[in-house]
C-alpha positions in Angstrom: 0.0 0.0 0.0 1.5 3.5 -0.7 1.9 6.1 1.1 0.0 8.8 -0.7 -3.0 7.7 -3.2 -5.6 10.0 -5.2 -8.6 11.1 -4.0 -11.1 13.8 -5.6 -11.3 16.4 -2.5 -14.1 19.7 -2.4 -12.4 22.0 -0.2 -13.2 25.8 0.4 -11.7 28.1 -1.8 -12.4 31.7 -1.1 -16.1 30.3 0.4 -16.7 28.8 -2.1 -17.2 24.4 -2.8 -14.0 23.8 -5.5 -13.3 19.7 -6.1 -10.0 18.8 -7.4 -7.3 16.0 -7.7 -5.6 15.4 -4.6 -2.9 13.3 -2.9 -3.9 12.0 0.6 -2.7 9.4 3.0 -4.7 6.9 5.4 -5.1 9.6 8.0 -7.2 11.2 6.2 -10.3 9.1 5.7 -11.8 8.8 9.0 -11.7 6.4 11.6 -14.3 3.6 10.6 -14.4 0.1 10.7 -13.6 -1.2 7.2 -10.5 0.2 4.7 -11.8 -0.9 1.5 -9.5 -0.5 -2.1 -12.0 1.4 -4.0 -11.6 0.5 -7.7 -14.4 1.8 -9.2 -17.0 4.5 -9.1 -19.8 6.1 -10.8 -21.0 9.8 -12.3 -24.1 10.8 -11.4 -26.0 14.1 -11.6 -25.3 15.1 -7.9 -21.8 14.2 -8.5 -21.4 16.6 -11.3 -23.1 19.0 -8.9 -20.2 18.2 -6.0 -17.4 18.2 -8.4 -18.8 21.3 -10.3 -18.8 22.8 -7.2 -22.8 23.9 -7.9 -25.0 23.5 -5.0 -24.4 22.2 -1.9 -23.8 19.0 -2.2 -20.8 18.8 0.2 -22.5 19.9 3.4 -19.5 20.1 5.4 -15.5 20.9 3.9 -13.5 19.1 3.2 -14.8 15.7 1.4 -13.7 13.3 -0.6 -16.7 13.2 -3.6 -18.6 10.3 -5.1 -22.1 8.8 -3.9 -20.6 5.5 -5.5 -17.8 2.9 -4.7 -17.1 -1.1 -5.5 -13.9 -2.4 -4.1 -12.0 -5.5 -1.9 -12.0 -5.1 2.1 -8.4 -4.8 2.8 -9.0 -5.1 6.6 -12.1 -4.7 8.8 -13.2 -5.1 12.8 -16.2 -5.9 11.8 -16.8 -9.7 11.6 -19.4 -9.7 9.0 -16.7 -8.6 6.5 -12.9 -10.0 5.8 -10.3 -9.0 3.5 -10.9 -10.1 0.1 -14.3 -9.6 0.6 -16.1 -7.8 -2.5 -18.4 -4.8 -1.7 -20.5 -1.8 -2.9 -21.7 1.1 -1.5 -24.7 3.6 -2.7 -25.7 6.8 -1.2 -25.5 6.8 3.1 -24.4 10.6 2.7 -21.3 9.7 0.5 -20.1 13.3 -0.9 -22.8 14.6 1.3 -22.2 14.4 5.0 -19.5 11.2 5.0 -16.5 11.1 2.6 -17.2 9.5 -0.7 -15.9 6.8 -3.4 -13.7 9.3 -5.7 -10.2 7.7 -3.7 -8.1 5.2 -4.1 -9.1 3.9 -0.6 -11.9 4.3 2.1 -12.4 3.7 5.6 -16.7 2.8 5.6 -19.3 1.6 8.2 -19.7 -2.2 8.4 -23.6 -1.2 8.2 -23.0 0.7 4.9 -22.1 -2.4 2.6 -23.5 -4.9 0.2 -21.5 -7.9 -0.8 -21.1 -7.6 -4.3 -23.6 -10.2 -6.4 -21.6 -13.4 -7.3 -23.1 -12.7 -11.1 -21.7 -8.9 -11.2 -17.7 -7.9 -11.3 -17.1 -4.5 -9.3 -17.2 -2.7 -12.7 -20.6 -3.9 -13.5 -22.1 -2.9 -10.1 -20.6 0.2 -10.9 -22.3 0.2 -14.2 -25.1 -0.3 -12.6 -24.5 2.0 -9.5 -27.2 4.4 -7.7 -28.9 5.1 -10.9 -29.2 1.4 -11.8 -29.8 0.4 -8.0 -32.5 3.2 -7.8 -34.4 2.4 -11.1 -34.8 -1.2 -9.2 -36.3 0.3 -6.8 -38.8 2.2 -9.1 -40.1 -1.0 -10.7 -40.3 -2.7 -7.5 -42.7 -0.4 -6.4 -44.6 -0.6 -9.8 -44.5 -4.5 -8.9 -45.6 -4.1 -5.5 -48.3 -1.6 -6.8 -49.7 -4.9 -8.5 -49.2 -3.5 -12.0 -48.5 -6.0 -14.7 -48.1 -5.9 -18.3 -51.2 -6.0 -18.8 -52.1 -3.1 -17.2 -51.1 -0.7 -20.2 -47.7 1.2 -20.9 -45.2 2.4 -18.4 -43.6 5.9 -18.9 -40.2 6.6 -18.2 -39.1 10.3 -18.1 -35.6 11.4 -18.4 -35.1 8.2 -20.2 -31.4 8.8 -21.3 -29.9 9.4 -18.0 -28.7 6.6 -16.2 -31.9 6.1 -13.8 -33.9 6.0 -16.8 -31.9 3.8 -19.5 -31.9 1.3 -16.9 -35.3 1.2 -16.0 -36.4 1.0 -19.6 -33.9 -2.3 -19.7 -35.3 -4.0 -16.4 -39.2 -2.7 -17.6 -38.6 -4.2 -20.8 -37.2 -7.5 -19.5 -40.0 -8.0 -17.3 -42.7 -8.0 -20.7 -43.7 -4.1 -19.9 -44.6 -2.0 -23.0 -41.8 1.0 -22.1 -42.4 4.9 -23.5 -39.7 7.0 -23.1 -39.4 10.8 -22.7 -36.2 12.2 -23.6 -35.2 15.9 -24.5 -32.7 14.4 -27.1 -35.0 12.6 -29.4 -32.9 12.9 -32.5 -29.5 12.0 -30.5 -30.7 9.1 -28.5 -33.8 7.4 -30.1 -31.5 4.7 -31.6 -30.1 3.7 -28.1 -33.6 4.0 -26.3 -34.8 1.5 -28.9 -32.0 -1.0 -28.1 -32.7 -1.1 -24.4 -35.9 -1.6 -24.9 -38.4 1.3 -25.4 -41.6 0.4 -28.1 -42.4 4.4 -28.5 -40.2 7.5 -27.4 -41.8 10.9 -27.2 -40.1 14.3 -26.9 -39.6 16.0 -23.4 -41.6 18.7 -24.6 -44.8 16.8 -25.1 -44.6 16.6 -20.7 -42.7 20.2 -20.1 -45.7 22.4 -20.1 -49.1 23.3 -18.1 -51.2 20.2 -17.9 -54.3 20.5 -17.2 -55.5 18.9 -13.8 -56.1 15.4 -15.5 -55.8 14.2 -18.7 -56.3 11.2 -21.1 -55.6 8.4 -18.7 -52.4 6.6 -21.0 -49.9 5.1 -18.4 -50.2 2.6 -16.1 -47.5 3.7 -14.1 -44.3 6.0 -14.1 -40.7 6.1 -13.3 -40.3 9.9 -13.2 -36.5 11.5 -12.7 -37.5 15.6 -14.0 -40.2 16.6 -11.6 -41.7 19.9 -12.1 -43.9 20.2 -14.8 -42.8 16.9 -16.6 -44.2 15.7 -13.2 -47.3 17.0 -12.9 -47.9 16.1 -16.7 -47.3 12.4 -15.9 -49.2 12.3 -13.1 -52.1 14.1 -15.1 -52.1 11.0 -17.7 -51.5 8.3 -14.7 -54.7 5.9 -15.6 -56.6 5.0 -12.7 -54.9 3.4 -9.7 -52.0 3.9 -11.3 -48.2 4.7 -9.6 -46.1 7.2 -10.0 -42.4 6.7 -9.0 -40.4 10.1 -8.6 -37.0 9.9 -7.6 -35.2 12.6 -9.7 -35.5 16.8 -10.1 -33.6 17.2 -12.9 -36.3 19.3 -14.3 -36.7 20.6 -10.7 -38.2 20.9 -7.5 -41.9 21.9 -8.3 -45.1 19.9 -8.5 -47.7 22.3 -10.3 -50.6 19.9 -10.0 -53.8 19.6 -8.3 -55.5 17.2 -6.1 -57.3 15.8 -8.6 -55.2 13.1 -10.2 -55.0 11.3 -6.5 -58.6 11.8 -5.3 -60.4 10.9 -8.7 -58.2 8.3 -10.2 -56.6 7.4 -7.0 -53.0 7.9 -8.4 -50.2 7.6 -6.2 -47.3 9.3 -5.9 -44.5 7.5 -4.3 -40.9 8.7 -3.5 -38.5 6.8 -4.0 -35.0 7.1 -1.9 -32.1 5.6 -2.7 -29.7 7.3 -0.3 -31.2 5.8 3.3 -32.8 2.7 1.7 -32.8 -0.2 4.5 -30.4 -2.7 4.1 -33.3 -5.2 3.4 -34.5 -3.5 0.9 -31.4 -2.8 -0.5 -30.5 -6.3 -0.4 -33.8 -7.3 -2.2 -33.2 -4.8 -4.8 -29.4 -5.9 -5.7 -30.7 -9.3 -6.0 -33.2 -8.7 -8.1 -30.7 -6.6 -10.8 -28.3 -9.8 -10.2 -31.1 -12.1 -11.6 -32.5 -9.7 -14.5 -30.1 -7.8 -15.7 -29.1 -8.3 -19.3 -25.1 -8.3 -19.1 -24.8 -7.4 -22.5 -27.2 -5.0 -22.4 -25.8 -3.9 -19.7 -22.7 -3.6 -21.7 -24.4 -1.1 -24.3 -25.6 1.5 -21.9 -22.3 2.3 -19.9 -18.3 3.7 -20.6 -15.7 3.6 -18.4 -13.3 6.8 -17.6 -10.5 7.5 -15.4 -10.6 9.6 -12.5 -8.7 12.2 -13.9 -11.5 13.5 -16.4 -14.1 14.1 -13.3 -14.0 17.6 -13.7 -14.7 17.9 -17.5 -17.7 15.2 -16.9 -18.7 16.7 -14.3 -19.3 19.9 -16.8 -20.9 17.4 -19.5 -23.4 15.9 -16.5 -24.6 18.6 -15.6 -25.3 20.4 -19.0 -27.3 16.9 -20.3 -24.4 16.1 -22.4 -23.7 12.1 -20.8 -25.8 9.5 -22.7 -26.0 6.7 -19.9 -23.6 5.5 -17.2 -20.3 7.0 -17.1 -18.0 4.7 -14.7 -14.9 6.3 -12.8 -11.9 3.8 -12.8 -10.3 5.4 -9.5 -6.8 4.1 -10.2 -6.7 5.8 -13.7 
């Protein structure tokens, strides 16, 4: 092990969040039970935010950045894990509140760790990482929700982005008819049809005042815009249906009305990823272990080294990434 190692760091500069490369020893992660060797981790939205430096992601200064990490247990206290041991981590307050997977090494909580699917490698977990883990739980909530295929067509907003080009790959697995709403339509139609999607519609056709319900056409959503995308989804929800928001890429609001939820008995449910209970969690990692088409999987992700965080990071955040971007921390 060497003495120094890389790490991307958000530190204060002149008050304001700035993330850059950084070498760092051991004493600087903190004091937890398990030193894991990252290898890799993921880009998501929120991490373009950190590294960007837009927002405030990083709550307290300074952190290490990235929600994300896969990597080997090179010692642990804990006796639930061993060296050698092959583990992920998603959300907890990684690049929030608690130091985060952009390093070549981190010290974790025992509690905050999955063992790593015998089906997956670390890179493929990472492939699959928040976004992936997250859209898992989206359709397990349209499966607990009791809707089938037969129940009509399932939306899926934001369908490019990571959240949603894996949803349409699990939805589509699972026999749903998949729509997908993308503000790219000319760019990424091609690839939306490979994973999966029957009919892609323009961004725009959702982006705009909706009336307080509309012609009933989905029988459930996986939402990642919000705002008005949001309330035009939930406006076209057929009755009983589910809506599954766990993004705000389009932003925070919700102009709707009551009317969807007390007339059609639409619901709304949130989905977090970050605080998820280990059971669920569990169940959800499972479950991708078992459907997830590996070469599909293959299509919908690239991998990039560390080095290139803040140019992604750039790209991310100005809708510019087509999929999942991996981060090979040791490059």
């Amino acid at each position: 092990m060497t003495d120094t190692f890389n790490a991307i760091v958000a530190e204060d500069v002149d008050g304001k969040p700035r993330a850059a490369l950084k070498a760092i020893t051991l004493a600087d992660l903190p004091d937890e039970e398990v030193l894991v060797a990252v290898a890799y981790s993921t880009l998501n939205y929120k991490d373009g935010l950190a590294v960007a430096g837009k927002g405030r992601i990083c709550r307290k200064l300074p952190l290490i950045c990235g929600i994300d990490l896969a990597g080997t247990v090179v010692e642990s206290s804990n006796e639930n894990f061993k060296a050698g041991d092959k583990v992920l981590v998603n959300g907890f307050g990684l690049s929030e509140t608690e130091n985060g997977g952009y390093s070549q090494f981190q010290r974790l909580k025992a509690e905050w760790l999955v063992k790593v699917p015998s089906a997956f490698t670390l890179e493929q977990t990472m492939a699959i990482g928040t976004a992936g883990y997250t859209s898992m739980l989206c359709v397990q909530a349209i499966q607990d929700h009791g809707i089938t295929p037969q129940h009509g067509p399932i939306l899926v907003t934001g369908a490019a982005g990571g959240v949603g080009s894996v949803a349409i790959s699990l939805l589509s697995g699972l026999g749903y008819s998949v729509t997908a709403s993308t503000g790219r339509v000319d760019e990424t139609s091609e690839f939306l049809t490979s994973l999966g999607a029957d009919t892609i519609i323009s961004r725009e056709d959702l982006a705009r005042d909706s009336k307080p319900m509309e012609k009933e056409t989905w029988a459930a959503v996986v939402d990642t815009v919000g705002d008005k995308v949001l309330a035009t989804a939930l406006a076209q929800t057929k009755y009983e249906g589910l809506v599954a928001a766990c993004g705000l890429a389009g932003g925070m609001g919700l102009p709707t009305s009551v009317a969807p939820f007390i007339l059609r008995g639409v619901t709304l449910r949130g989905i977090d990823s970050v605080m998820a209970s280990q059971p669920r969690r569990q169940r959800a990692w499972d479950a991708l272990a078992e459907l997830t088409d590996q070469q599909a999987l293959a299509t919908i992700y690239r991998t990039e080294p560390m080095s290139r965080l803040p140019q992604l990071a750039e790209q991310i955040i100005a809708g510019h990434i087509k999929g999942r971007v991996v981060i090979d921390v040791n490059a």
